[in-house]
C-alpha positions as a printed Julia matrix, in Angstrom:
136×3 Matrix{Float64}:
  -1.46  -31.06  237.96
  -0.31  -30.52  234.28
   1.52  -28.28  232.01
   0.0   -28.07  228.26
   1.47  -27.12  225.05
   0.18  -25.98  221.88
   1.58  -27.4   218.57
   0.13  -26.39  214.82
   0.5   -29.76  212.96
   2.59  -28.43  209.56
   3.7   -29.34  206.51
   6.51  -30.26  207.9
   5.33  -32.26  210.22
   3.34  -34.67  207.47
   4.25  -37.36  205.64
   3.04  -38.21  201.9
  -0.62  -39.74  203.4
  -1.2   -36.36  205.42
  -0.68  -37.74  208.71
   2.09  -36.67  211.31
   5.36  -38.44  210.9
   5.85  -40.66  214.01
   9.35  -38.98  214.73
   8.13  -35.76  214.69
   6.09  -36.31  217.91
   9.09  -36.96  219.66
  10.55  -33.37  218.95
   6.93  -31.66  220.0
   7.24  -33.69  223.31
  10.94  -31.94  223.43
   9.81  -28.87  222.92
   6.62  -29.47  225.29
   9.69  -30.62  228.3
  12.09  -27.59  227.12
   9.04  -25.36  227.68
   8.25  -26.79  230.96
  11.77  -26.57  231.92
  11.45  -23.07  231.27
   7.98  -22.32  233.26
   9.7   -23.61  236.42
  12.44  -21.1   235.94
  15.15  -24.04  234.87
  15.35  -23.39  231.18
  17.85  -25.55  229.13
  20.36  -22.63  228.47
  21.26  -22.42  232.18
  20.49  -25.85  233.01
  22.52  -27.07  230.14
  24.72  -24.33  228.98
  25.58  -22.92  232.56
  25.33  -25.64  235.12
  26.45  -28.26  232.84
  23.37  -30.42  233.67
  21.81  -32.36  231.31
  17.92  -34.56  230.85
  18.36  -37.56  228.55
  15.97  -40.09  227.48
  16.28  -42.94  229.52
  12.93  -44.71  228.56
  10.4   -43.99  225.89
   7.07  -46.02  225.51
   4.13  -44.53  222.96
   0.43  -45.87  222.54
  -0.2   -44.17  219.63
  -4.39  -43.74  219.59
  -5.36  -41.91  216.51
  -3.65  -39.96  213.45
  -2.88  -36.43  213.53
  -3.05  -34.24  209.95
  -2.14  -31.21  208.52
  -3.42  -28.22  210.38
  -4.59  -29.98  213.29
  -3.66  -27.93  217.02
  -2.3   -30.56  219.09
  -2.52  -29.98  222.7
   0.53  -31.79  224.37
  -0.35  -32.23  227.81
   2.51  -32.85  230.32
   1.95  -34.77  233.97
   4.59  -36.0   236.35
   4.56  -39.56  237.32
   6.97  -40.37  239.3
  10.09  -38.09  241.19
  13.14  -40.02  241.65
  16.07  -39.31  243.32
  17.94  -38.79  239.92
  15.01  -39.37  237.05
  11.69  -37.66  236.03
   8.92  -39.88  235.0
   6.8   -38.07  232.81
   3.12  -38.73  231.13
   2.3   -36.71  228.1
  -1.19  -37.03  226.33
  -1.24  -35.89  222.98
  -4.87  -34.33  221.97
  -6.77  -32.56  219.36
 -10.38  -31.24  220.21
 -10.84  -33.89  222.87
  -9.51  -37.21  220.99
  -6.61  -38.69  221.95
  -3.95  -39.28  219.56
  -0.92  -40.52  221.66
   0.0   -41.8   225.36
   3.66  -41.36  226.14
   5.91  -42.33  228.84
   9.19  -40.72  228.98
  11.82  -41.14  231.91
  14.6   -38.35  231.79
  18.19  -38.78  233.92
  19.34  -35.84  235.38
  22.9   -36.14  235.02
  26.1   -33.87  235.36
  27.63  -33.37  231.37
  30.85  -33.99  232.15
  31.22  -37.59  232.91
  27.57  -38.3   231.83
  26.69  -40.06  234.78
  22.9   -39.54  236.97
  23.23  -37.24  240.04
  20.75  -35.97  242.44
  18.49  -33.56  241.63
  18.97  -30.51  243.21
  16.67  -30.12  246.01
  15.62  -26.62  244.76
  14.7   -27.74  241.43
  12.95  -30.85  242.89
  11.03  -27.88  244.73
  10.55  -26.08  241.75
   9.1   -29.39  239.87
   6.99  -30.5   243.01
   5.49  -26.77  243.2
   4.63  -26.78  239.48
   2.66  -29.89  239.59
   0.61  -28.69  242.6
   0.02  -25.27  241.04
  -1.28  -26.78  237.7
């Protein structure tokens, strides 16, 4: 029913109090949908770079919970919420050792690059997304 990703908070990742940098959630949620992306056998370099499809952000909400630091291992765990005709609704719940540190809903457009408008998704990659929920 999920998909989870690992993330080691680092340096990087901090700002001058120690805690994670509220943008910097946003590109370990990226990475957590690239990787899913991948898992299902759609990674970004075809999807993008060879089909000239594309995933933007429609819709972003977070609840952040509690403050991530330096060397924590965030688990980023992915769930879909809703399958649209032409948008993903996704749920990812951002943990470390059991306490929840974010909730975030993210709504991605599948659209074709050129023109930037939403199409359909394919019905083998709604498959593909359908099956990987189930297996979780």
């Amino acid at each position: 029913m999920s998909f989870t990703h690992r993330h080691k908070v680092g340096f990087a990742d901090v700002d001058p109090a120690g805690i994670v940098f509220y943008p910097r959630y946003f590109e370990m949620i990226n990475a957590t949908i690239e990787d899913w992306f991948r898992s299902i056998g759609y990674g970004f370099d075809q999807m993008i770079l060879q089909d000239g499809f594309g995933v933007p952000t429609a819709t972003i909400q977070v609840d952040f919970k509690a403050p991530s630091r330096l060397d924590d291992l965030v688990e980023l765990e992915l769930q879909l919420v809703r399958l649209g005709r032409s948008s993903i609704c996704l749920q990812v719940n951002i943990q470390c050792e059991g306490e929840l540190r974010a909730v975030v809903q993210q709504t991605l457009v599948f659209i074709r690059m050129e023109g930037n408008k939403p199409v359909r998704i394919p019905d083998s990659l709604r498959a593909r997304i359908e099956r990987s929920m189930e297996d979780s």
